[in-house]
C-alpha positions in Angstrom: -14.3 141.2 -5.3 -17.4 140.6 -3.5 -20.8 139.1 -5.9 -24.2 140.5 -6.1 -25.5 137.2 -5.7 -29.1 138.0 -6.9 -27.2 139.3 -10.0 -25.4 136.6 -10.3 -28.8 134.5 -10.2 -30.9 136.4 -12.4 -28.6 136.4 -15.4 -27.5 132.5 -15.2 -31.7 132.0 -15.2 -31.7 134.5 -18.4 -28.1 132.4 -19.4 -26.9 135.8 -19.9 -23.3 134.6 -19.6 -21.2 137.5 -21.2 -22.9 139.5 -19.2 -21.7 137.6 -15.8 -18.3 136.9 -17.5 -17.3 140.4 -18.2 -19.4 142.5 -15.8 -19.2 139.9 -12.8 -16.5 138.1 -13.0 -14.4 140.4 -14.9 -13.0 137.9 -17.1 -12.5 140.4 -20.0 -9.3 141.4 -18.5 -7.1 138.4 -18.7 -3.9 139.0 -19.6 -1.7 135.8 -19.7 -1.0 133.7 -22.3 -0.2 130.2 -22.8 1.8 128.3 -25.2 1.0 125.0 -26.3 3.9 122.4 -28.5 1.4 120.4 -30.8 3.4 118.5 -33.6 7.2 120.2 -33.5 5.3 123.9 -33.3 4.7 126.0 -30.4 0.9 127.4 -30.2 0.4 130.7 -28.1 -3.2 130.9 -26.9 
């Protein structure tokens, strides 16, 4: 994926991170999962 890098600029000077999180970066469309053992349970994140 290639970055508009004055973008990219302009909305961490506004800190307009959803913005470069989802639209940028395309963080929105994680799909793993992770589990975590805390105190004998298993936590799925």
């Amino acid at each position: 994926m290639k970055l508009d890098f004055a973008a990219v600029r302009k909305l961490l000077k506004s800190f307009d991170f959803n913005t470069l999180f989802r639209e940028h970066l395309g963080w929105d469309k994680h799909q793993a999962q992770l589990d975590i053992p805390l105190d004998g349970e298993t936590h799925r994140l």
